[in-house]
N, C-alpha and C positions, 0 to 999 in steps of 0.2 A: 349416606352423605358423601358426596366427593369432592375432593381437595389437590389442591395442589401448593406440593412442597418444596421451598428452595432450600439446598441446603449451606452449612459453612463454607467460609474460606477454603478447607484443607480439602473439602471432598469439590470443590469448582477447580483448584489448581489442578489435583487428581485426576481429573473428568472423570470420577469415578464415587460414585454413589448406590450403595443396593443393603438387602435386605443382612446380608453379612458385615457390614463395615459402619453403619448406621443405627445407634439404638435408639434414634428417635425414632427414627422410618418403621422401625420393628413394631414399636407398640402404635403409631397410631393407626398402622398397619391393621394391626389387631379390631379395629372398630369404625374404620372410615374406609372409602374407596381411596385410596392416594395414587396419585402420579408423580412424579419428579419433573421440577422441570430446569432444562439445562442453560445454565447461564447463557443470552449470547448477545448482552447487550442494552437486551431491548425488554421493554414490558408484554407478557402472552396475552392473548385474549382471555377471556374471564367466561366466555362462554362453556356452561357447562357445568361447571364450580359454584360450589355453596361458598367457600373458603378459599383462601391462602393463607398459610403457615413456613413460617421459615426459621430458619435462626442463625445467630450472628450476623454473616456476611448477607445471606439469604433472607434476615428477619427485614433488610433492610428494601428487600424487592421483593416481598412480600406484604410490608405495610402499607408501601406507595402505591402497590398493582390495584389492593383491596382499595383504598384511596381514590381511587380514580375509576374505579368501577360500581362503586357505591357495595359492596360484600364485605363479610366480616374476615379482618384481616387481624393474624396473632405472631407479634415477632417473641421468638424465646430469646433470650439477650440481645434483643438485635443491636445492630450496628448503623443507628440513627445517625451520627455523624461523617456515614462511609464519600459521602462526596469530600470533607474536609482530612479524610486518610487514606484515598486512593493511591496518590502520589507514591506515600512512602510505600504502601502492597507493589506496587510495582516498580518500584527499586528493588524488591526481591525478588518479583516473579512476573519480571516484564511482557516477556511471549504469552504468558497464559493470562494475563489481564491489560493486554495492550488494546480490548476492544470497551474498556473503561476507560472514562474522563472525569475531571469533578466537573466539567461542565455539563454534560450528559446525562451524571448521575443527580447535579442540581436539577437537570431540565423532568427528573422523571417526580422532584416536590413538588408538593400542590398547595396554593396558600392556604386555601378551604377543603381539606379533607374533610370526605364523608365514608360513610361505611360505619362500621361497629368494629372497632379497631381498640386490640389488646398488647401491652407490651407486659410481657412476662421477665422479671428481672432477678437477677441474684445479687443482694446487696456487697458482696464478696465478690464479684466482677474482677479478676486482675487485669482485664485486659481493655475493658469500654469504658471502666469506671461507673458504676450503678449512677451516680448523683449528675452525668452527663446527659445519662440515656433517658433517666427522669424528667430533664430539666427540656429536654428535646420534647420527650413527647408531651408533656405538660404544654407546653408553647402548642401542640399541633392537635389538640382534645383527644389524645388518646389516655384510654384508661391504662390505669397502671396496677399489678400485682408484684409486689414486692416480697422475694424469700430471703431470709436471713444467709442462708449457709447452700453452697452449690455449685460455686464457680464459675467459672466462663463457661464450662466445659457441659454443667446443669447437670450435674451428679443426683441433683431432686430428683429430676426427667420423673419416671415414673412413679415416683411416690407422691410428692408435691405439685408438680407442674400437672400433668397429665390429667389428674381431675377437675380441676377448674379449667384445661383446656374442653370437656365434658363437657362442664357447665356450661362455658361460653357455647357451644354450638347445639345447647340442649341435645345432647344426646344420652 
């Protein structure tokens, strides 16, 4: 099965994403074909792809790609609200996210998403607020798996998230 992964904020300011610095990339590494794909904007084609997967910044251009291509699309704590917090990421890190807008990132929502669309949450969220990214995707019919304990950061990843990311793709 092949996929394609967007990943967080920290590894898009970086430009720098790989098999050393990412322990999500590592395991699904482990059982799927993955690509990385590098922020620059705009939505990839979907050609090729069983999937998109992303998380945080990336869950967020990962749900709307799958969305708009009709594919099953899985944000791991995504960042559902990222048009309404552009703003402030680039007050911090202007140059490297100056090819974001909230208008652009509004223009990539779709009213009627379709696809098989999964948002993987960690009720412990310090940084999206689990009860935001719920209420987000609730309003847009994506399903929701909610974990107790994990962070922003998805300390579960492998032990919790990673099997029902399985499931979801029947593998």
């Amino acid at each position: 099965m092949r996929v394609l992964y967007f990943a967080g904020l920290s590894h898009v300011i970086e430009n720098n994403i790989n098999l050393q610095n990412s322990s999500k990339l590592v395991y699904l590494s482990k059982f799927l074909d993955v690509d990385v794909f590098s922020h620059t904007g705009m939505l990839p084609d979907a050609d090729g792809y069983d999937a998109f997967i992303g998380s945080s910044f990336g869950g967020f251009f990962a749900l709307w790609g799958a969305a708009r291509y009709g594919i099953t699309g899985i944000g791991i704590n995504p960042s559902l609200l990222l048009p309404e917090r552009i703003e402030h990421h680039k007050q911090i890190f202007p140059e490297q996210l100056s090819i974001f807008s909230r208008e652009s990132l509004n223009a990539m929502r779709m009213e009627n998403p379709h696809g098989d669309l999964h948002v993987l949450i960690n009720m412990d969220d310090e940084v999206l607020g689990a009860e935001n990214v719920i209420r987000e995707a609730g309003k847009n019919g994506m399903k929701t798996l909610a974990y107790n304990k994990g962070g922003h950061e998805a300390v579960n990843f492998s032990e919790e998230m990673l099997p029902n990311i399985k499931e979801i793709l029947k593998i």
